[in-house]
Rosetta silent file (secondary structure, phi, psi, omega in degrees, C-alpha in Angstrom):
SEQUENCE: XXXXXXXXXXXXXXXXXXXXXXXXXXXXXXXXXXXXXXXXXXXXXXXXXXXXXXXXXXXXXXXXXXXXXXXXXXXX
SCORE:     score description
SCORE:     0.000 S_00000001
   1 L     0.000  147.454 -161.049   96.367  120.205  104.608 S_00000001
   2 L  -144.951  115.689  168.844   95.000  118.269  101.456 S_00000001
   3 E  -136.650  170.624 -169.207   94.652  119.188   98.122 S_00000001
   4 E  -126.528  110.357 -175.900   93.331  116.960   94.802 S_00000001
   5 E  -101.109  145.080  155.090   94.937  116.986   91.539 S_00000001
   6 L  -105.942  141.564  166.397   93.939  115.226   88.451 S_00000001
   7 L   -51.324  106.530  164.436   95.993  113.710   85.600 S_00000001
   8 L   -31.309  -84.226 -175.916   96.988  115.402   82.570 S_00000001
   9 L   -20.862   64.452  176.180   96.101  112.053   80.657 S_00000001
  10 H   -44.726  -34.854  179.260   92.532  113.140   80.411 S_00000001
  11 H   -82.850  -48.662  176.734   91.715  110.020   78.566 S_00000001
  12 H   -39.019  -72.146 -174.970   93.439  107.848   81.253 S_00000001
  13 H   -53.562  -30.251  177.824   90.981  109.360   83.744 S_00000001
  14 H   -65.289  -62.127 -169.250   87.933  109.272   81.538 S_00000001
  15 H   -55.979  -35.510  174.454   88.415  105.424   81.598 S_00000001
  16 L  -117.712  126.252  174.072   89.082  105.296   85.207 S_00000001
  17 L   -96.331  -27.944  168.110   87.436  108.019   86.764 S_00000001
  18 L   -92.147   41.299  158.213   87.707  107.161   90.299 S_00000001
  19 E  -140.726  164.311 -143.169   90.804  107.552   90.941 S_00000001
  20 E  -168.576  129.285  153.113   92.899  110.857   92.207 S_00000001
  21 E   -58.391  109.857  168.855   96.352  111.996   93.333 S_00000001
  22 E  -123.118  123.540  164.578   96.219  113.574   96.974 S_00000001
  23 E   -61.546  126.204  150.227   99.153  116.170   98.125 S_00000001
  24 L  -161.220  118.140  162.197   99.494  116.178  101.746 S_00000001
  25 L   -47.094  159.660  170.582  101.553  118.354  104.255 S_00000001
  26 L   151.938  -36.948  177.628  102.477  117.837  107.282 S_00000001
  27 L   -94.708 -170.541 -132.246  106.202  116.558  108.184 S_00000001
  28 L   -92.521  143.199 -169.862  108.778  118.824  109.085 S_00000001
  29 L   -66.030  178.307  -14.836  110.286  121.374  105.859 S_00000001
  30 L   -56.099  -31.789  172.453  112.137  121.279  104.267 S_00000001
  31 L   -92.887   86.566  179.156  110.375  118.188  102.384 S_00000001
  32 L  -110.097  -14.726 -132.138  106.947  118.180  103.974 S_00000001
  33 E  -137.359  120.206 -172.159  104.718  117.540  100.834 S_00000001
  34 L  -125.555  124.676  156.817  103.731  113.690  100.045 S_00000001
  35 E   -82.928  134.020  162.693  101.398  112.237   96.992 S_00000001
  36 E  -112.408 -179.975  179.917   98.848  109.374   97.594 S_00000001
  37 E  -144.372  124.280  177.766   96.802  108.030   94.769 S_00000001
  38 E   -94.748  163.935  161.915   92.889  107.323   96.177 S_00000001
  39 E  -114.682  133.082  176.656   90.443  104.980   94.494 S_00000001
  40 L   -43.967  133.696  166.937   86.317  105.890   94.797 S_00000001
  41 L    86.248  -21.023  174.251   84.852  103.657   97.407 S_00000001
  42 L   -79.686  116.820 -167.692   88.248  103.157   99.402 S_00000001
  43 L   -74.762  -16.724  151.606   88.828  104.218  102.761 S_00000001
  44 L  -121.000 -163.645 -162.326   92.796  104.326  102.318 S_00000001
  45 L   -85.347  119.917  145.858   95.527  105.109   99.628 S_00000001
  46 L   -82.025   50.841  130.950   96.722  102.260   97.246 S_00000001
  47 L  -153.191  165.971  169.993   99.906  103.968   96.690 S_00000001
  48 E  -166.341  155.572  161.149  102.142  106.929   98.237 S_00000001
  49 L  -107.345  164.891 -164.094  105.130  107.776   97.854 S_00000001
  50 L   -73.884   -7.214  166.633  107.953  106.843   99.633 S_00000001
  51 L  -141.262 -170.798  169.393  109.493  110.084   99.832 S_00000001
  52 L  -117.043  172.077 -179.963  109.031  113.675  100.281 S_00000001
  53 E  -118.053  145.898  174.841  109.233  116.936   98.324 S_00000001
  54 L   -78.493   -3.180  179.167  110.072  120.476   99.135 S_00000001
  55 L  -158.118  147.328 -176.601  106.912  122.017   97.363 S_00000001
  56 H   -60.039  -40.610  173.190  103.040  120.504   96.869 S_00000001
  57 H   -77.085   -3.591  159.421  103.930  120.967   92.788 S_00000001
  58 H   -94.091  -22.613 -156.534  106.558  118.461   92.911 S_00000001
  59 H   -78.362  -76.764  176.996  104.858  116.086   94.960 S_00000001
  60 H   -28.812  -74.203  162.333  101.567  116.817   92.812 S_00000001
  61 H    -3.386 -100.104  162.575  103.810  116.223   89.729 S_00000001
  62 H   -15.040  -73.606 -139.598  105.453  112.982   90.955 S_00000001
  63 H   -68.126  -94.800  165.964  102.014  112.018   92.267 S_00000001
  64 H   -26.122  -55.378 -177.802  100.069  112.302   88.504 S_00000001
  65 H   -51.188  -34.144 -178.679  103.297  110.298   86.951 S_00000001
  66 H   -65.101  -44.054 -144.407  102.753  108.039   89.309 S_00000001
  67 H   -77.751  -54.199  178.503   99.122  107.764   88.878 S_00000001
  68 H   -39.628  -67.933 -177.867   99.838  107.317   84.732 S_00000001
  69 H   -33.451  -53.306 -140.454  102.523  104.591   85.374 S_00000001
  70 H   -90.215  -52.869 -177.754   99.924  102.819   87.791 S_00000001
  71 H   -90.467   -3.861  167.586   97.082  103.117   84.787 S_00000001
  72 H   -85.867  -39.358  178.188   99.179  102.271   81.831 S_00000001
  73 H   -55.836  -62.696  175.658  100.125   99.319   83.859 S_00000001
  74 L   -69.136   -4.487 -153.576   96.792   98.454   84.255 S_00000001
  75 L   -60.007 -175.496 -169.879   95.247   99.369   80.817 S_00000001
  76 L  -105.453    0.000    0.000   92.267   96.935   79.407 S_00000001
C-alpha cells in the first residue's frame, strides 16, 4: 500500500516541486508504516527512514519533517 503526502512548507515545495514523502505498509504491526522521500525523474528513494511507526500519520508526519530538514539543508 502507498500513499503521497506533501509538505506543509508550501513555499519549500513551490521551489522544489519534485519532490514527495511516500508512506508505505507492509512489515508486520504493530509498526508497519515507513516514509521515503522521492525525487521526479528517480527510480528509487533518496531517503527513508530508519524506523517504523504504528500509524501512516506518524510516519507521514515524520516523513514531511524529514522532507523540510532535507530542503532547508539544501536551500539556494
Amino acid at each position: 500500500m502507498k500513499f503521497t503526502a506533501r509538505s506543509d512548507n508550501l513555499s519549500a515545495m513551490i521551489r522544489h516541486p519534485d519532490f514527495s514523502v511516500v508512506v508505505k505498509g507492509g512489515a508486520p504491526s504493530p509498526k508497519s508504516w515507513r516514509w521515503e522521500i522521492h525525487r521526479a525523474g528517480r527510480n528509487s528513494a533518496i531517503q527513508r527512514s530508519k524506523i517504523f511507526f504504528e500509524t501512516m500519520t506518524e510516519a507521514s508526519r515524520a516523513g514531511k519533517a524529514a522532507l523540510d530538514l532535507l530542503l532547508s539543508e539544501h536551500s539556494d
